[in-house]
C-alpha positions as CSV (number, residue, x, y, z in Angstrom):
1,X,122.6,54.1,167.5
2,X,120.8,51.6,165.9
3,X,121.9,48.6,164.6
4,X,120.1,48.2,161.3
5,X,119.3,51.2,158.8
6,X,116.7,53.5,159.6
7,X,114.4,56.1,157.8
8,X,114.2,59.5,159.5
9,X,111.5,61.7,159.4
10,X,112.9,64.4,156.7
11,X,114.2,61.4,154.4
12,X,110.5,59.3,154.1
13,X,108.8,59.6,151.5
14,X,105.0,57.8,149.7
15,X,103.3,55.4,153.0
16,X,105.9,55.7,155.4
17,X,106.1,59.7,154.9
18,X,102.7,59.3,155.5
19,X,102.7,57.2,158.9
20,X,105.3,59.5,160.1
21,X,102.9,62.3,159.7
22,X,100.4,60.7,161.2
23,X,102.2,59.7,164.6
24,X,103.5,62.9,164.9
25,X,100.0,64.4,164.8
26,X,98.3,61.6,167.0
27,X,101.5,61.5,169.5
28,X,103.2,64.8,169.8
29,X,106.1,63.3,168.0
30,X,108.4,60.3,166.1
31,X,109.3,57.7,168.6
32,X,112.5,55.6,167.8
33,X,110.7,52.3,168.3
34,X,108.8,53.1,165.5
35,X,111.5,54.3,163.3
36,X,113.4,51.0,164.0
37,X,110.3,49.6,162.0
38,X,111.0,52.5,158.8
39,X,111.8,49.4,156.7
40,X,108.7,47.8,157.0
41,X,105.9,50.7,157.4
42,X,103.1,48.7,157.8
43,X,104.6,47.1,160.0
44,X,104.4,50.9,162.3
45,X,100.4,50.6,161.1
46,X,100.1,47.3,162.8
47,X,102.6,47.8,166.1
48,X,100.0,50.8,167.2
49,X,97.0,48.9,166.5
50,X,98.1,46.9,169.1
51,X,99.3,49.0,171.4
52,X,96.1,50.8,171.4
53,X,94.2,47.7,171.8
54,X,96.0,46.7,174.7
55,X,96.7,49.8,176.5
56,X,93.8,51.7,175.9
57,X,91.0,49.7,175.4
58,X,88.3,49.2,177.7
59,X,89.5,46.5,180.8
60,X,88.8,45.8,184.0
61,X,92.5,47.0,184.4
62,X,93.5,50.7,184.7
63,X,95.7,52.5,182.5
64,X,97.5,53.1,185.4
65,X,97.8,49.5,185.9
66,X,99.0,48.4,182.5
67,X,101.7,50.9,182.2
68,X,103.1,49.9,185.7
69,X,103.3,46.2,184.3
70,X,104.9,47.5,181.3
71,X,107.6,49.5,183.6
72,X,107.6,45.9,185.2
73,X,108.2,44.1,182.7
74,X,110.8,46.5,180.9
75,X,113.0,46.2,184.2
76,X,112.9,42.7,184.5
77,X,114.2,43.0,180.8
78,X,116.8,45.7,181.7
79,X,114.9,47.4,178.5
80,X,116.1,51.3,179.9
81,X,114.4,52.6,176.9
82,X,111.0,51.1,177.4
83,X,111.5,51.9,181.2
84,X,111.8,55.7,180.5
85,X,109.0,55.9,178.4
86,X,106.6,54.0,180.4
87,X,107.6,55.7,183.5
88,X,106.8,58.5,182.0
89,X,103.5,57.9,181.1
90,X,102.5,56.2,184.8
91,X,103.7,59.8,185.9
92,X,100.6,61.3,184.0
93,X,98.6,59.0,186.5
94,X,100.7,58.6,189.7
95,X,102.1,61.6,189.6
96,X,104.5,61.0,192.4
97,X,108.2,60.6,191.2
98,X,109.5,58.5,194.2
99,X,106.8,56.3,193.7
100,X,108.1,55.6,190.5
101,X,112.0,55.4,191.4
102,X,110.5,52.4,194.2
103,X,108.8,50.6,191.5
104,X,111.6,50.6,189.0
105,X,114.3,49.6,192.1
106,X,111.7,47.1,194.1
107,X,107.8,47.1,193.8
108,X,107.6,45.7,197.1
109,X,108.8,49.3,198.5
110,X,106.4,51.1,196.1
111,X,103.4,51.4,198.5
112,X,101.3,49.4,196.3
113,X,98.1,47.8,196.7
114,X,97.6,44.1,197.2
115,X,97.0,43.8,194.0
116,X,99.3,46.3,192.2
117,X,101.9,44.3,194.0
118,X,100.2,40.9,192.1
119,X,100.3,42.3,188.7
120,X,104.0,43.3,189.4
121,X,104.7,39.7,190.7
122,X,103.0,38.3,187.7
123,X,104.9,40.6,185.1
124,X,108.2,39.7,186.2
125,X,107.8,36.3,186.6
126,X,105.9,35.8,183.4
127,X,109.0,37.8,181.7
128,X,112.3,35.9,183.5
129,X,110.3,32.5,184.6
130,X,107.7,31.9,181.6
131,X,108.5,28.4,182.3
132,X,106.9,28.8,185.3
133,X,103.5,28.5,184.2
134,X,103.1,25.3,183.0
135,X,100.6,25.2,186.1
136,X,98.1,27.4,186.8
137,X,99.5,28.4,190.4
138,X,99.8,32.0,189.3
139,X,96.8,32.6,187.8
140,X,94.8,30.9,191.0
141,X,97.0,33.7,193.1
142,X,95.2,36.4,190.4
143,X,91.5,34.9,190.5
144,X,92.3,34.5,194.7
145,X,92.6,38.2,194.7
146,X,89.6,38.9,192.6
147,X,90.8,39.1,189.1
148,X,88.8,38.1,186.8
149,X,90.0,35.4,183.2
150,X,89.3,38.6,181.3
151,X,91.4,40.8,183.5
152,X,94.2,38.0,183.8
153,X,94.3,37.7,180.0
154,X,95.0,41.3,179.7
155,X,97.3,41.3,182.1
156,X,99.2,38.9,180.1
157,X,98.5,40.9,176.6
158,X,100.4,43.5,178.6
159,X,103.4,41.6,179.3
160,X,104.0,39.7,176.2
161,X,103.7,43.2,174.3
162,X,106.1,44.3,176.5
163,X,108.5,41.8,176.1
164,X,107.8,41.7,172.2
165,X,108.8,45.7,172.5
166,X,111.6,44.7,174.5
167,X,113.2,42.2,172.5
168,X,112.8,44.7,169.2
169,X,114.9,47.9,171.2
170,X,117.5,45.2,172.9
171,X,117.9,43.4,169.8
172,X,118.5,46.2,166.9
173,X,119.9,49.1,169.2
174,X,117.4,51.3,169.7
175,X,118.4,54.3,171.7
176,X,116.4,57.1,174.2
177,X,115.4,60.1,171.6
178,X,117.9,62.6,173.2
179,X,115.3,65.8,174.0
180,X,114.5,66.0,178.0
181,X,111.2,64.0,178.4
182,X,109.6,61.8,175.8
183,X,107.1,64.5,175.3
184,X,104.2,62.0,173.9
185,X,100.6,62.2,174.5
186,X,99.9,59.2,176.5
């Protein structure tokens, strides 16, 4: 249950009525995050700009890669909500289940690549140890293993998004839609 007021779906009305419509057209169906935002709508307008800049535009990085850093990322939060989701949409690439389970318990029994295990590395310690980087030591291990400034910087987009995302469900009491499955077109 959230802790500030939301607008639901059958109660919005003018702009917001209107992005509500629009999501549930584009994405199969209302996401919670977003309703968190019902106060603000724009504010919905501007969160999916975003997230469709950084997950979906074109990068070096796979899809496949950006939702695993955003499952990494999540855990390192303990974010379950944002862990579900983005699980759920690695699944439409992976499509392995166990695989899934390992990265969510510990990458490092995931059967990743070299450099899927990297991005994972860089995701959690970028989200519990930002103060880490006040040296460039993890970005050398990145360019070492032949990722380019452009793929590094959207790695990073990746993770602060995620943590951005985070911070919203953690801090107002978002909760998991209850239906089985997110159902939304990734």
């Amino acid at each position: 249950m959230a802790f500030i007021k939301t607008i639901e779906q059958n109660e919005a009305t003018g702009r917001l009525k209107e992005i509500y419509d629009d999501l549930i057209q584009k994405r199969g169906q209302l996401a919670e995050v977003h309703k968190i935002q019902s106060l603000r709508p724009e504010s919905i307008v501007k969160h999916i700009d975003l997230y469709m800049e950084i997950m979906f535009a074109k990068s070096e990085l796979s899809r496949a890669e950006r939702e695993m850093m955003a499952v990494i990322t999540s855990v390192s939060n303990n974010c379950h909500y944002c862990q579900i989701h983005h699980s759920e949409a690695l699944d439409n690439y992976w499509k392995d289940d166990k695989k899934i389970l390992q990265l969510r318990n510990n990458f490092h029994e995931a059967q990743l690549t070299e450099k899927e295990i990297a991005l994972c590395e860089f995701a959690k310690n970028l989200t519990i140890k930002p103060d880490d980087f006040k040296e460039p030591d993890h970005i050398n291990k990145l360019k070492i293993i032949g990722f380019s400034d452009q793929a590094i910087l959207d790695a990073t987009l990746v993770i602060a998004y995620f943590n951005f995302v985070n911070r919203i469900v953690l801090g107002l009491g978002v909760s998991l839609e209850i239906h089985g499955g997110t159902g939304y077109k990734y």
